[in-house]
C-alpha positions as CSV (number, residue, x, y, z in Angstrom):
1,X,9.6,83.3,89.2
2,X,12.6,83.5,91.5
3,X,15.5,85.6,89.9
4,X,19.0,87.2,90.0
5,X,22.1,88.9,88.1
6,X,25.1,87.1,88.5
7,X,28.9,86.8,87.2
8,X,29.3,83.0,85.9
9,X,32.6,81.3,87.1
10,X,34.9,79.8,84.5
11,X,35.5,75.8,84.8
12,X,38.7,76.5,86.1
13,X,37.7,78.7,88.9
14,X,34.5,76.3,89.9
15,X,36.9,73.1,90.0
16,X,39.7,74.6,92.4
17,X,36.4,76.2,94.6
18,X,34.9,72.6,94.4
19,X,38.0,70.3,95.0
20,X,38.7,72.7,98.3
21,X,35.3,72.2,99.7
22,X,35.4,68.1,99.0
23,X,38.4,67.9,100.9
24,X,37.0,70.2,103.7
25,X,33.6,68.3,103.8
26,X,35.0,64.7,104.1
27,X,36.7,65.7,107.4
28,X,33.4,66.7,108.9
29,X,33.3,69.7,110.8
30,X,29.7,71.2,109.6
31,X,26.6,70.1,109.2
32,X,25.3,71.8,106.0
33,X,24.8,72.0,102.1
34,X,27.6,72.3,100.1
35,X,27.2,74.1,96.8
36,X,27.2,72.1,93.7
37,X,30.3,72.7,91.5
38,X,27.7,74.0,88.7
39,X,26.2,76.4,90.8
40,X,28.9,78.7,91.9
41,X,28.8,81.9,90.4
42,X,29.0,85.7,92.1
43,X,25.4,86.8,93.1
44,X,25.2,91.1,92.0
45,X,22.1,91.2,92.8
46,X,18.8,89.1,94.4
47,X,15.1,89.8,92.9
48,X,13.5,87.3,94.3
49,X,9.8,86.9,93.5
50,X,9.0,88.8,89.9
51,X,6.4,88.5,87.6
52,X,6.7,88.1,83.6
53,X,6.3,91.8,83.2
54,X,9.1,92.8,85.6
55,X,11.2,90.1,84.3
56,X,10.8,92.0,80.6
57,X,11.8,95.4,82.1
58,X,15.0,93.9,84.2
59,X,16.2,92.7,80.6
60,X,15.2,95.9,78.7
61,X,16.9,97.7,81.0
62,X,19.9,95.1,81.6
63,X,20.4,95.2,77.7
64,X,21.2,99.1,78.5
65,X,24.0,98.4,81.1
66,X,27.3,99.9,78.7
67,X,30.1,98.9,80.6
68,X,33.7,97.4,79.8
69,X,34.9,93.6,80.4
70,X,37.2,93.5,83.8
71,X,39.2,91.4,85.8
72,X,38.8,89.3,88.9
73,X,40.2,87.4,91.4
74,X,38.8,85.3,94.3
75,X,41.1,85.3,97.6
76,X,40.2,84.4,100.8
77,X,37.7,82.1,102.1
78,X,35.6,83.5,105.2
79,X,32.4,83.9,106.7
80,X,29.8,87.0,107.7
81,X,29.7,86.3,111.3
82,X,32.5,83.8,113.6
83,X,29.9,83.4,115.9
84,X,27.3,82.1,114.1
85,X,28.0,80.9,111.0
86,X,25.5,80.2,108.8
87,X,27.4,80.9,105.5
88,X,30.7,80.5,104.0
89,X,32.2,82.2,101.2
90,X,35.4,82.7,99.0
91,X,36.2,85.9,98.4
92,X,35.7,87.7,95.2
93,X,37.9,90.9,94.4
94,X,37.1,93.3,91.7
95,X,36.4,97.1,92.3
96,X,34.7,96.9,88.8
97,X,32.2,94.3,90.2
98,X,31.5,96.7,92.7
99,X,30.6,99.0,89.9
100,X,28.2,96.4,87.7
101,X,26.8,95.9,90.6
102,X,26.1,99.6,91.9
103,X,25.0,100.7,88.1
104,X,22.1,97.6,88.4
105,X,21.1,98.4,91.6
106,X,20.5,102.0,90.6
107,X,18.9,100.9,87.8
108,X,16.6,98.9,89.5
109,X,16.2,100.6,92.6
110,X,12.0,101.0,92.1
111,X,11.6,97.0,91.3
112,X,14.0,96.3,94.5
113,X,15.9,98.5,96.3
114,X,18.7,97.1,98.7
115,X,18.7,97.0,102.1
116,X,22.7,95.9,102.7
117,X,25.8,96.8,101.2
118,X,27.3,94.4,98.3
119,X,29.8,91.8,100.0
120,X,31.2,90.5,96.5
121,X,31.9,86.9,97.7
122,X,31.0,83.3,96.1
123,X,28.8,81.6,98.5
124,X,30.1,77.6,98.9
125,X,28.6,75.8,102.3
126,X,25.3,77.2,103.9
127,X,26.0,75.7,107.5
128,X,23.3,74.4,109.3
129,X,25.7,73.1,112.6
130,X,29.1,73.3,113.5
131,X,30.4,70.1,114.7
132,X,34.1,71.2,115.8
133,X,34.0,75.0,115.4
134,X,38.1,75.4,116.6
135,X,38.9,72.8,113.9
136,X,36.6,74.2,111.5
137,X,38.0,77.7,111.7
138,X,41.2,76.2,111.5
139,X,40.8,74.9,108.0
140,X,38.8,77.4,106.8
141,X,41.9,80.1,107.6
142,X,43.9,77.9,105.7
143,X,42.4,77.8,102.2
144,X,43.2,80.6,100.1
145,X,43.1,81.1,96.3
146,X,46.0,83.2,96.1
147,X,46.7,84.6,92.4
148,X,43.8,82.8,90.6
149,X,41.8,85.2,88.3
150,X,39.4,85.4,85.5
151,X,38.3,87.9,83.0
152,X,34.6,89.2,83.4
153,X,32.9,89.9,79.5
154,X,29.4,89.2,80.8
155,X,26.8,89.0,83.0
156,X,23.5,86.6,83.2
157,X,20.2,86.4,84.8
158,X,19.4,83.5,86.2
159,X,16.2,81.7,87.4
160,X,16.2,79.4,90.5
161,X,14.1,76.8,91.7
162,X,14.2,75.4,95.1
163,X,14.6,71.7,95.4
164,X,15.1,69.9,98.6
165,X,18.3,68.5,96.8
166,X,19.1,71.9,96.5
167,X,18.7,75.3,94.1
168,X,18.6,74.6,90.1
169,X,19.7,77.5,88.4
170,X,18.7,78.6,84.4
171,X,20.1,80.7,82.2
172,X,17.0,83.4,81.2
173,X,19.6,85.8,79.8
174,X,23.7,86.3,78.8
175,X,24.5,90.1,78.3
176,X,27.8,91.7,77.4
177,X,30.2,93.8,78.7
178,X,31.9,95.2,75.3
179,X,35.1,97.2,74.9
């Protein structure tokens, strides 16, 4: 089964993300697969591939992740490369998402080490084609989600299943960040 750990996005923060990206996609600039409103969230970390058994440790050992509920933001919206984009992303900023995510990773380091540095950001169009990149760039500069926060008091792991309509994401497991 395909899994990962991620930070679930209140309604409020989803709809704002969403209504941004509608109004970006009707004036056409990319070619590419906008994500769903129901499946934004903030990725901490990708498994992949894992069997039942390594499924049972990751949530043994997620269930001993001790750490307090914090605050983010998102900000920005921006991309990894400007000459070839291939993703686009709002930004998400918490230094204590930097830290749930370094404590997993070292946790899990034997089951799947990383090979990149974390890049906390909330994935919304994976571009296939640029139709008007000036114009595209243009917008994309412009949309930024100044001031608009959330609080952080858990964590999930999440299954996904590839559909040519897209990803469908489960719920395997909520876990909480206490006081």
């Amino acid at each position: 089964m395909r899994i990962f750990i991620a930070i679930e996005l209140p309604e409020h923060i989803k709809s704002k993300i969403f209504h941004e990206f509608e109004i970006l996609k009707k004036k056409n600039f990319v070619v590419g697969k906008f994500t769903k409103k129901e499946n934004l969230h903030l990725t901490l970390k990708f498994f992949g591939e894992s069997t039942e058994s390594e499924v049972e440790k990751i949530k043994k050992g997620l269930h001993e992740i001790k750490l307090k509920p914090f605050s983010c933001k998102i900000g920005k919206t921006g991309f990894f490369d400007e000459n070839y984009i291939r993703v686009v992303w709002v930004e998400a900023i918490s230094g204590e998402a930097k830290n749930l995510y370094e404590t997993i990773s070292r946790k899990f380091k034997e089951i799947k080490p990383d090979y990149k540095d974390f890049n906390s950001h909330i994935t919304a169009i994976r571009v296939e084609s640029v139709k008007n990149k000036e114009g595209f760039l243009e917008e994309i500069k412009k949309i930024y989600f100044k001031k608009l926060g959330f609080e952080v008091e858990e964590f999930v792991l999440m299954k996904s299943e590839l559909f040519p309509e897209g990803p469908k994401y489960k719920i395997l497991e909520r876990f909480g960040l206490k006081n």
